[in-house]
C-alpha positions in Angstrom: 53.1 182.7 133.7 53.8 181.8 130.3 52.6 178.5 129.0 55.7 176.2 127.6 55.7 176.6 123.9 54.5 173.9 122.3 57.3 173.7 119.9 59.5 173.7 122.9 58.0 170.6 123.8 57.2 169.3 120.8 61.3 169.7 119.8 62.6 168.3 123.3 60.7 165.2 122.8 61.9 164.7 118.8 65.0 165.4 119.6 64.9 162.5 122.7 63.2 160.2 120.5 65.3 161.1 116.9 68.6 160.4 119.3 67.0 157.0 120.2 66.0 155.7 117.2 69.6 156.8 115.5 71.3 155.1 118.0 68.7 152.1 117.2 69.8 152.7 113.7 73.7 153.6 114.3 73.2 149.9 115.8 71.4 147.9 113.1 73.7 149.7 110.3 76.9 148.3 112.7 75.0 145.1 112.9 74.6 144.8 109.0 78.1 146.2 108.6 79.8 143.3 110.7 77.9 140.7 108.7 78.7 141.8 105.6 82.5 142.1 106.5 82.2 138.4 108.3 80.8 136.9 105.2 83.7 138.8 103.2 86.2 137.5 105.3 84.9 133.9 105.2 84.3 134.2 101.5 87.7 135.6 101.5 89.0 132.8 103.1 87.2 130.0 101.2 88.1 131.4 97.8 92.0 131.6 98.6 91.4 128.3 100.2 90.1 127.0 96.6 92.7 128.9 94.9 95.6 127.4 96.6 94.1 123.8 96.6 93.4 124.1 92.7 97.2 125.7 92.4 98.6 122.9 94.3 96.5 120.4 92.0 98.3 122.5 89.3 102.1 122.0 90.7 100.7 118.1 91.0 99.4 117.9 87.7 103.2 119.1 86.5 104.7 116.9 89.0 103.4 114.1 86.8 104.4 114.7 83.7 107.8 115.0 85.6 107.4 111.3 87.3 106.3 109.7 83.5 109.1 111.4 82.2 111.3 109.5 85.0 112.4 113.1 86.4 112.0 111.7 90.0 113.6 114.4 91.9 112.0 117.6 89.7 108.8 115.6 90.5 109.5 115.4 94.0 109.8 118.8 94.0 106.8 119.8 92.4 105.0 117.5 94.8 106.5 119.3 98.0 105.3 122.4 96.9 101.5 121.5 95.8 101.6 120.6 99.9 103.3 123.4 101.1 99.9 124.8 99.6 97.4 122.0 100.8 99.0 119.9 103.5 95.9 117.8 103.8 96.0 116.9 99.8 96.1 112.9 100.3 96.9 112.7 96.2 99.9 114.5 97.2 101.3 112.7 99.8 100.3 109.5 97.5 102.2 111.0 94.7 105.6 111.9 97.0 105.7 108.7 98.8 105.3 106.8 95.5 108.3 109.2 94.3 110.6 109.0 97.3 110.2 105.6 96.7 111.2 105.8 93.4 114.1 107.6 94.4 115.5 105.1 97.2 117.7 102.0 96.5 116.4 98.3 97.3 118.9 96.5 99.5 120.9 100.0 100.3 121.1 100.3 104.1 122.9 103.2 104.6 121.6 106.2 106.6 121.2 108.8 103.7 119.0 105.7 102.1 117.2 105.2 105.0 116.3 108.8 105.0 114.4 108.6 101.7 112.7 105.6 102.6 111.7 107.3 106.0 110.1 109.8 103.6 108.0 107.5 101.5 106.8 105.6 104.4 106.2 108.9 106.0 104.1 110.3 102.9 102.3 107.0 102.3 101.1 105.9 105.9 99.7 110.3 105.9 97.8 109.2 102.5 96.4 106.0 103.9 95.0 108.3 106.6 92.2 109.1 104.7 92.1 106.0 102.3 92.7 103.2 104.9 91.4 100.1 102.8 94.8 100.8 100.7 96.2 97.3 100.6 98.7 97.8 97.8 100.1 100.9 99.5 100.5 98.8 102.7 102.1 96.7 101.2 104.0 98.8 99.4 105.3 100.5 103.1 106.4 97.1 104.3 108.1 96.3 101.0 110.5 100.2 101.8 111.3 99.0 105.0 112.3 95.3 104.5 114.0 96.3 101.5 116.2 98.9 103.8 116.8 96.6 106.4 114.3 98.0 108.6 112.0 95.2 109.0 111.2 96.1 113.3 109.8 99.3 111.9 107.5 97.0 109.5 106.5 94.9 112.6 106.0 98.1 114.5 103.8 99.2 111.6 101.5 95.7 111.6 101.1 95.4 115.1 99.5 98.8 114.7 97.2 97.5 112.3 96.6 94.1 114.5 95.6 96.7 117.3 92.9 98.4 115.2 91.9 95.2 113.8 92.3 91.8 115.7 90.9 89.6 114.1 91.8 90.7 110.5 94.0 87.2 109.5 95.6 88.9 106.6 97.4 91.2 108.9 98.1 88.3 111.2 99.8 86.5 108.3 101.8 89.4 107.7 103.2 89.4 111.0 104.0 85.6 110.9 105.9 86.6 107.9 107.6 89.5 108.9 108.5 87.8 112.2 109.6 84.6 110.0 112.0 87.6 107.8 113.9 88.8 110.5 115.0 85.3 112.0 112.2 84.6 114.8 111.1 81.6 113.6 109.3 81.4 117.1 107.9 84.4 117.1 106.2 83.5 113.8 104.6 80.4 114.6 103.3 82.5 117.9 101.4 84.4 115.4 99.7 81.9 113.4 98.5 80.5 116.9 96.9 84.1 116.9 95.6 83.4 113.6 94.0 79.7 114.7 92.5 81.7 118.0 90.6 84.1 116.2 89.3 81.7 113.5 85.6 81.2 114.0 85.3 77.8 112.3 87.7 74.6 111.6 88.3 75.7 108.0 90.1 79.0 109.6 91.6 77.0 112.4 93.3 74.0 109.6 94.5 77.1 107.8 96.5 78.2 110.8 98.2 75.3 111.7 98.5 73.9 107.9 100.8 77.0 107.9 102.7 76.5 111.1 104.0 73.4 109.2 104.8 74.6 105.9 106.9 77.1 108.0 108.7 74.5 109.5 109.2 72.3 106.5 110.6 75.1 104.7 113.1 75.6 107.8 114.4 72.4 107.7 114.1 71.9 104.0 115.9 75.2 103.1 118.3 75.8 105.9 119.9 72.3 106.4 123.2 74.2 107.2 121.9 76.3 109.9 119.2 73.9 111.3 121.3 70.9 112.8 121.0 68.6 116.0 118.3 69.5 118.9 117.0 72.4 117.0 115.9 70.4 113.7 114.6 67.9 115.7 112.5 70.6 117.8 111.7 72.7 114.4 110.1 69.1 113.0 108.0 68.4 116.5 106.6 71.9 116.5 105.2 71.4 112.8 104.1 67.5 113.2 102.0 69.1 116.0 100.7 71.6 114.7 99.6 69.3 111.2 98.3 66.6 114.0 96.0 69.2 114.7 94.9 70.3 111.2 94.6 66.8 110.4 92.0 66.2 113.4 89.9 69.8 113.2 89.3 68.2 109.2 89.1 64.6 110.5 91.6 63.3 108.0 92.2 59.9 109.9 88.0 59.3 109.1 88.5 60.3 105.3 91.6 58.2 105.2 89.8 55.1 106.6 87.1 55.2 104.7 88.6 56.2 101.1 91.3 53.1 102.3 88.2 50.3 102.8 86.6 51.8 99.6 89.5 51.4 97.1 90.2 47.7 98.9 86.9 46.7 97.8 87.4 48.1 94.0 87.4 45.6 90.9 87.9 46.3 87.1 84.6 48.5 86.0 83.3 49.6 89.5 82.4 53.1 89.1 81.2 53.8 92.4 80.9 56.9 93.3 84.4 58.8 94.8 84.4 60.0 98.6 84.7 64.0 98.7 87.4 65.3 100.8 89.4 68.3 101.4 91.8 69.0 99.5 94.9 70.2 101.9 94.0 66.5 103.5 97.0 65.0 100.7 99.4 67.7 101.6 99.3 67.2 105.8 99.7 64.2 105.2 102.8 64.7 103.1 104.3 67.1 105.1 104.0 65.4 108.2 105.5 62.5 106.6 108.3 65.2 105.1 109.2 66.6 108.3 109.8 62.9 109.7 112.2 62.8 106.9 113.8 66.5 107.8 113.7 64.6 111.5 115.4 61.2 110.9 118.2 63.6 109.3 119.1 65.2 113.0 118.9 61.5 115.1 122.2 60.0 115.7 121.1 56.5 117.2 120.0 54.1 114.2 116.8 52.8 115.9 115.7 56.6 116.1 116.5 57.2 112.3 114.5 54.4 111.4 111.6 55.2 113.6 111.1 58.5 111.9 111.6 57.1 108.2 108.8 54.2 108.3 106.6 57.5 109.4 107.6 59.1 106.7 106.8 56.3 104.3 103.8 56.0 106.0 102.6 59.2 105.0 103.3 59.0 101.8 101.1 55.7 101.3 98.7 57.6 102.3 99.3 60.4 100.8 99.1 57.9 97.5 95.9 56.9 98.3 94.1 60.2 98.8 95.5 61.2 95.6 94.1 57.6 93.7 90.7 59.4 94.9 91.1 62.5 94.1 91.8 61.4 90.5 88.7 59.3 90.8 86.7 62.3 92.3 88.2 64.3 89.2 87.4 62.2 86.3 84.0 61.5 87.4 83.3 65.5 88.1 85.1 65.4 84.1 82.4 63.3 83.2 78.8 65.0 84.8 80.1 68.4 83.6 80.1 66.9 79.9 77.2 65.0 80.5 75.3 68.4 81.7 77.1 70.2 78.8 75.6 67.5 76.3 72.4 67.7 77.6 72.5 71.6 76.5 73.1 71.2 73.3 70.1 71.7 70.6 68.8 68.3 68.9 69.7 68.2 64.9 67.1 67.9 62.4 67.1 65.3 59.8 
């Protein structure tokens, strides 16, 4: 028998392990290849991505010089385009709500109006997505809708923000007033009992109902026409309640009693010293007196009419007299800050 040529065997084997290791290579070459064209494709992406953000800065950049120029709906334009590009530019929905509202008309309630104020609310509230602190674009949104006769959507849009942020009194405030703007006098004062709820001290609390009875002083004060009979008479209870309150969470009656017993005992060239109090104590007082006034105006029987106006001259005594101490409490604060400011000043040399 022959013996198997060594070559024979020698080539069967490379040839097995050549096939191998080119497949191993084939492989690792593929490997290499897809990586390549993956990084391509991303760098691909991310450069087309910074070209089309920098061309939409571009077509905002232009849209500018349009909106100076008072070119409002060439700006506009320019504006919708720099989007098209980068939807997610928040300086572009910024700069096209600010235009749309530029381009609606305040007090116009017409559908076609409503539109472009739809628009600018629409842009703004996107932008304040990613800037949410915002306040003056906020307010700005409320401003578009109450100015289109839209003042529910403005609610809507606050009661969202009371949602994210309960306890937040400015937003509470603004619902009192919206509330207050579209005729729901009611529905206002149910919101600055929200605002006395989530007050943590009696400074926040005195706040809330101080402004529950400005509310209803300005009712009665600035609506006698439409405020008449059972309904001015409930308006005034509502806010002599409420500035009961304030005046107990501050303790006004004390402050009263003992600012009253120290002027009584006051003779030419006393200087004690003046009884610190807080300063919205003189204006409860007054406008509880006030709305005893706006009362007496609604009562028919003479005895009731009466009744109400010795209140109100009540209050304003005492009104008089937290403001004799406040003028005290003034001059003599006058007189330490010069005093500290003399003691300052460099001595003079002879």
């Amino acid at each position: 028998m022959s013996p198997l040529l060594p070559g024979n065997a020698f080539c069967i084997v490379s040839r097995l392990m050549s096939s191998r290791a080119s497949k191993r290579r084939r492989h690792k070459v593929l490997a290499r290849v897809r990586v390549v064209a993956l990084c391509v494709a991303v760098l691909a992406a991310f450069f087309a991505a910074g070209c089309d953000e920098i061309s939409a800065r571009r077509e905002i950049q232009e849209g500018n010089d349009l909106y100076k120029e008072g070119r409002y709906e060439q700006a506009r334009d320019k504006f919708e385009a720099a989007l098209r590009k980068k939807p997610g530019l928040a300086i572009g929905h910024h700069n096209l709500g600010i235009t749309y509202y530029k381009l609606m008309k305040r007090g116009d309630s017409s559908e076609e109006n409503k539109v472009i104020a739809d628009q600018a609310a629409e842009h703004l509230a996107t932008y304040l997505k990613s800037y949410p602190k915002d306040n003056a674009i906020r307010d700005l949104i409320t401003g578009i809708w109450v100015d289109t006769d839209q003042v529910d959507r403005a609610i809507d849009f606050w009661k969202l923000e009371h949602d994210k942020y309960p306890k937040n009194k400015d937003v509470i405030e603004k619902l009192a007033g919206l509330a207050y703007k579209s005729g729901d006098w009611k529905g206002a004062i149910d919101w600055y009992h929200v605002e006395v709820d989530v007050s943590e001290d009696d400074d926040g609390r005195a706040s809330g109902y101080l402004s529950i009875g400005r509310l209803c002083f300005n009712k009665l004060f600035n609506n006698k026409e439409k405020t008449q009979g059972a309904l001015r008479i409930e308006v005034a209870d509502v806010g002599i309640q409420a500035l009961q309150q304030a005046a107990d969470v501050l303790h006004v009656s004390d402050t009263l009693s003992k600012v009253s017993a120290a002027q009584a005992g006051d003779t030419p060239g006393n200087d004690r010293p003046a009884i610190s109090f807080d300063s919205r104590a003189a204006e409860i007082l007054g406008l509880i007196g006030g709305l005893n006034q706006q009362r007496a105006l609604a009562e028919g029987a003479v005895w009731a009419y009466y009744i109400d106006t010795a209140f109100w001259q009540d209050h304003l005594r005492a009104v008089n007299v937290l403001n004799t101490e406040a003028q005290r409490l003034a001059a003599q604060k006058s007189a330490a800050d010069k005093a500290q400011g003399d003691q300052g000043q460099p001595a003079e040399g002879t």
